[in-house]
N, C-alpha and C positions, 0 to 999 in steps of 0.2 A: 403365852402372853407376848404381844407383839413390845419387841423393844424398839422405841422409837423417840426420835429427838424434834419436837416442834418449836419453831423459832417465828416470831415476827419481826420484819423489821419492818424500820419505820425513818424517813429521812422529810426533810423540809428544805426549800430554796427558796429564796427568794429575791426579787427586783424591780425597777423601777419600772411601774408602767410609763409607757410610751405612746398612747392613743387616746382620744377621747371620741367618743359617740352619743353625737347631738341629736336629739329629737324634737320635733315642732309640732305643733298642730294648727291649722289654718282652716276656718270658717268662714264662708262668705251666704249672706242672707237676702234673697230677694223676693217679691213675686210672683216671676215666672224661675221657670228651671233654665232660659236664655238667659235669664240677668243673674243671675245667681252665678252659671257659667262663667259669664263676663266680668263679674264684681269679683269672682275668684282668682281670672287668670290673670287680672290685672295683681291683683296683693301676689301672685306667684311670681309677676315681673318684677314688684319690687324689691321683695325676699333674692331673687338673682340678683338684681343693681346691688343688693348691700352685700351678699359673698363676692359679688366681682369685686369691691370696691377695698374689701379686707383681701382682696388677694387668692379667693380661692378657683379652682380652676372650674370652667362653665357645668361640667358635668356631676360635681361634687352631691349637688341635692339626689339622694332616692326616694322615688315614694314608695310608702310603706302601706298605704292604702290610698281610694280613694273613694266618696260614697255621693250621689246626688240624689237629693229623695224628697216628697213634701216634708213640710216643716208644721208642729205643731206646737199650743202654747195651751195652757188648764184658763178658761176663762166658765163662772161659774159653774164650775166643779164638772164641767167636762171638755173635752178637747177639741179642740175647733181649729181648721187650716188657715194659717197664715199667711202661705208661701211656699217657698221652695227654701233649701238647705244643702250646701257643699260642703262635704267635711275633708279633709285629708292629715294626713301622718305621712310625716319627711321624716328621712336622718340623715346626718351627713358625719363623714369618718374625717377626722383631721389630728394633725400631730398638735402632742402634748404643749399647749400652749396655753397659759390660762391667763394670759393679759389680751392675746386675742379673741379665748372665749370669753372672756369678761366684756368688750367691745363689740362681737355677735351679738350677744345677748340683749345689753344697750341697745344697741341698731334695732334688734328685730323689738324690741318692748316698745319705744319710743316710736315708730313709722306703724306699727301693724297690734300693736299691743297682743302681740305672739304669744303663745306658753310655753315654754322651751323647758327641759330636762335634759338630764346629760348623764352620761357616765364614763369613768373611765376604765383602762384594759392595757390589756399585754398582748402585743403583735404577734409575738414568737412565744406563745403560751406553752404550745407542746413539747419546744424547745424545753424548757423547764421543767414538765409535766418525765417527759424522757430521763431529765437530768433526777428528777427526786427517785423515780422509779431504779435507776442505776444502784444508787446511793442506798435506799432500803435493800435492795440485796444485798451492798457489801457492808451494811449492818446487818444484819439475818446472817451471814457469813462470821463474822467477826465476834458474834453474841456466839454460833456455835463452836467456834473455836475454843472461846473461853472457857465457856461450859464445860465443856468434852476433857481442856485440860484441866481442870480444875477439881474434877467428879472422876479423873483418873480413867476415861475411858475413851473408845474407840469411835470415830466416828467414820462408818460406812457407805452406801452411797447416799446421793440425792432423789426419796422417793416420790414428792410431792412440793408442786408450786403452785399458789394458789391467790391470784391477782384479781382484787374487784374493783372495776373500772370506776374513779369515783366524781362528781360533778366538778367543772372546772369552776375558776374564781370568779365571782359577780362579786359588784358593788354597787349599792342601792342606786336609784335611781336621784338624781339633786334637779331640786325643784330649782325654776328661775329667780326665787327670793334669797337663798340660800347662799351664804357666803360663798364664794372661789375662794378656795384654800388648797394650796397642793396635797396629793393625795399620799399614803402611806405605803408602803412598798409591798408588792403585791407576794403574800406566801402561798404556796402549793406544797401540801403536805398528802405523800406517797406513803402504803404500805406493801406490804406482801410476809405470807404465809409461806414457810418450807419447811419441809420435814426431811430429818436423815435416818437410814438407818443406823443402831449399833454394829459397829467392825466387830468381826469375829475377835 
């Protein structure tokens, strides 16, 4: 019978996120697939005029997609071309600010009646992520110490480590109706599995 000591540990860190990640989505309807073009890139000039004007720097917008394609709408009970349709998905990263994402948001509802969602994150996540994983080993450590001295016996070497990598921290997505409220401090909770043998 193998003698053997299995331990988990298990550690938790946590802190203040420091980032927020804005998403938008922008439609422009026309037509032709020209004007649709045109009626788009104009609301994309303005979407720039109002981060230039909060201060963000020219390249902050990414798109996240972009789509141009006919447009259709159900008129008795089947689908008929109306047009043309541009769709796209931005994000833009910026620091934890939420009286300037409150004034974004403003901006972009008010000029372009935008749909905006947002979330917030931790820059140095794996920082973290590193620091929990540290810390369940030297509980996993500390649990077999006690153990061992406790049960009167020997602990042997270290035959088994066994680490499963686990999803980092999301937080839902907030809708642009959604109060801005500072957010809760982001936890990351680490395990790991080791096993010791008994000392002779």
């Amino acid at each position: 019978m193998e003698r053997k000591l299995r331990i988990t540990g298990k550690a938790s860190v946590s802190a203040n996120p420091d980032k927020i990640k804005v998403f938008m989505n922008l439609v422009a309807e026309a037509q032709t697939a020209e004007l649709a073009n045109s009626v788009f890139s104009k609301k994309v000039t303005l979407i720039n005029n109002i981060l230039k004007q909060l201060g963000f720097k020219a390249d902050v917008l990414k798109t996240e997609s972009f789509v141009i394609d006919k447009n259709y709408e159900w008129q008795n009970n089947k689908q008929v071309e109306i047009g043309y349709k541009a769709v796209a998905h931005y994000s833009l990263v910026m620091d934890l600010d939420y009286a300037k994402l409150e004034k974004l948001i403003s901006d972009l509802a008010s000029a372009l009646g935008v749909k905006v969602t947002y979330n917030v994150f931790l820059s140095n996540e794996q920082a973290l992520s590193d620091k929990a994983i540290e810390l369940a080993i030297e509980d996993a450590f500390n649990k077999a110490e006690l153990i061992a001295k406790k049960s009167k016996i020997t602990l042997g070497g270290l035959v088994d480590i066994n680490y499963v990598s686990e999803p980092g921290f999301t937080t839902p997505l907030r809708a642009m109706g959604a109060n801005i409220a500072p957010s809760e401090d982001i936890t990351i909770t680490r395990s790991v599995d080791m096993t010791w043998e008994f000392g002779k």
